[in-house]
C-alpha positions as a Python dict, from the first residue, in 0.01 Angstrom:
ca = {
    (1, 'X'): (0, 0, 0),
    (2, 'X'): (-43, -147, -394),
    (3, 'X'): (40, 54, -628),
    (4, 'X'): (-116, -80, -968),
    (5, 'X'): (76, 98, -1259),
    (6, 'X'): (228, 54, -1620),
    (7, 'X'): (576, -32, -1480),
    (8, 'X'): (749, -289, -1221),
    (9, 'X'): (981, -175, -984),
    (10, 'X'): (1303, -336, -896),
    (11, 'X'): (1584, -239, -652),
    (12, 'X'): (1884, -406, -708),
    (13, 'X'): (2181, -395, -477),
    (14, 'X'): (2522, -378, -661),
    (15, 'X'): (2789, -590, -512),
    (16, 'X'): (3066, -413, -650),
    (17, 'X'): (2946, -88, -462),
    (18, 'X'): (2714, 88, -244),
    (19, 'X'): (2478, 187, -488),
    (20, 'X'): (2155, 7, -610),
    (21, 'X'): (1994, 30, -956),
    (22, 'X'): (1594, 129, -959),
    (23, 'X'): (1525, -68, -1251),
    (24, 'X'): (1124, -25, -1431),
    (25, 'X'): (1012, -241, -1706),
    (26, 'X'): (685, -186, -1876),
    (27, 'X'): (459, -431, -1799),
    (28, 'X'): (346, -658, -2108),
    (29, 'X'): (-15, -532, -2092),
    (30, 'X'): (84, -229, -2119),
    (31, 'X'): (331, -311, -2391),
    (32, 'X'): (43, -431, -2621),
    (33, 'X'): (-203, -116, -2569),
    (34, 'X'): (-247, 93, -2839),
    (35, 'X'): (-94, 430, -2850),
    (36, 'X'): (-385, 637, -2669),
    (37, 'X'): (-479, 384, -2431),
    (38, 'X'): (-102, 380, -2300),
    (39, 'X'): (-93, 756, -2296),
    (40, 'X'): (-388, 717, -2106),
    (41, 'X'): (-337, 449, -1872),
    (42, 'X'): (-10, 645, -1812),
    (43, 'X'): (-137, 995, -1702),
    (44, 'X'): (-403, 748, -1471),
    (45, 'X'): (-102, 644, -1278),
    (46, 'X'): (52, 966, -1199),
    (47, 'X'): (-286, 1060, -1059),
    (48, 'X'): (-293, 773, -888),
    (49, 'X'): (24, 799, -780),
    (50, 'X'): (-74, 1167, -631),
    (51, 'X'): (-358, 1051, -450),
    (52, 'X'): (-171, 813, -265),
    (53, 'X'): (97, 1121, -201),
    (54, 'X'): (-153, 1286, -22),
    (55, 'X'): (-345, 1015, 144),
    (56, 'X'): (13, 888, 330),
    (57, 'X'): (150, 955, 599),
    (58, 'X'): (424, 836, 647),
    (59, 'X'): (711, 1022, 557),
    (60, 'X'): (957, 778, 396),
    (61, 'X'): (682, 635, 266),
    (62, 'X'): (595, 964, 102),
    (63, 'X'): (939, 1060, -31),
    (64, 'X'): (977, 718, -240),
    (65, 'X'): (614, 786, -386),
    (66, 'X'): (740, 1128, -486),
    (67, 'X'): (1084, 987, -622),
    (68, 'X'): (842, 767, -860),
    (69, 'X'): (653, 1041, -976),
    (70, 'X'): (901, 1252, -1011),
    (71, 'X'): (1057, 980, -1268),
    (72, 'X'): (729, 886, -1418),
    (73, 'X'): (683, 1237, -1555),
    (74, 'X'): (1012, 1238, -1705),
    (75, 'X'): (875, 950, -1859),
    (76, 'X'): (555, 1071, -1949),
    (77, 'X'): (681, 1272, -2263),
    (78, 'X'): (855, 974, -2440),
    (79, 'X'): (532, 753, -2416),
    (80, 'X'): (337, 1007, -2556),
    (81, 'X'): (545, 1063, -2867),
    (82, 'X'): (588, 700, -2847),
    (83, 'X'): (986, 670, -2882),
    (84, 'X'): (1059, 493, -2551),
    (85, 'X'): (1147, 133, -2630),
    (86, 'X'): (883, -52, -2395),
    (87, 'X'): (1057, -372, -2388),
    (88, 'X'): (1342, -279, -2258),
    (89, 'X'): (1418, -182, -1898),
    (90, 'X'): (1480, 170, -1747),
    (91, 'X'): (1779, 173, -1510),
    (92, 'X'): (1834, 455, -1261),
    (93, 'X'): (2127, 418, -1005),
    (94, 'X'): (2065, 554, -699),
    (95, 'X'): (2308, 628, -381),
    (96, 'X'): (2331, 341, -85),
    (97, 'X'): (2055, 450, 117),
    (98, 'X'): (1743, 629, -14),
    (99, 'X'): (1371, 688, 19),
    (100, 'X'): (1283, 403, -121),
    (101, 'X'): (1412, 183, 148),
    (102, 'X'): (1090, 273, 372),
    (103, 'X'): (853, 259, 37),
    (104, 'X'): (965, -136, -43),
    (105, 'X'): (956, -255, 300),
    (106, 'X'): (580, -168, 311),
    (107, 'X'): (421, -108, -23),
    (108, 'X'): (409, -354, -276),
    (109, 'X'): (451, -177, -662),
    (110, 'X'): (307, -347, -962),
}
């Protein structure tokens, strides 16, 4: 499954531990939208981002698609007031295995 959206998704494995770092930079479209249009284009991807939650069914599939969302409306509040640096990239660790294992060997997130 594609997942079209704002952000690009990276996992990256740390070699000094176990853990990874989720990693989402803005992409440079939506860098140069204007204010509303981001806001916009934003609140498109979480439903999105729901549809595909309910249209899956894979479980592990699901979980990492709910991790994302879950983040993206955290999100969603600093892109509306517009005090999220969009250049610069979000970094999340997360724990040696986790859901989205199963989401990035079969979906492909833009």
């Amino acid at each position: 499954m594609q997942i079209e959206g704002p952000f690009n998704i990276n996992v990256v494995d740390k070699s000094d531990s176990q853990s990874r770092e989720l990693q989402l930079t803005f992409t440079t479209e939506f860098q140069n939208l204007s204010l509303d249009k981001r806001i916009s284009e934003f609140k498109d991807h979480l439903i999105q981002l729901q549809q595909n939650i309910q249209s899956t069914e894979a479980d592990a599939e699901k979980q990492g698609m709910l991790t994302i969302l879950q983040i993206a409306e955290q999100i969603l509040p600093h892109v509306e007031s517009d005090e999220i640096p969009l250049q610069e990239t979000i970094v999340i660790e997360i724990g040696p295995s986790s859901p989205f294992d199963d989401l990035l060997r079969s979906a492909t997130l833009k």
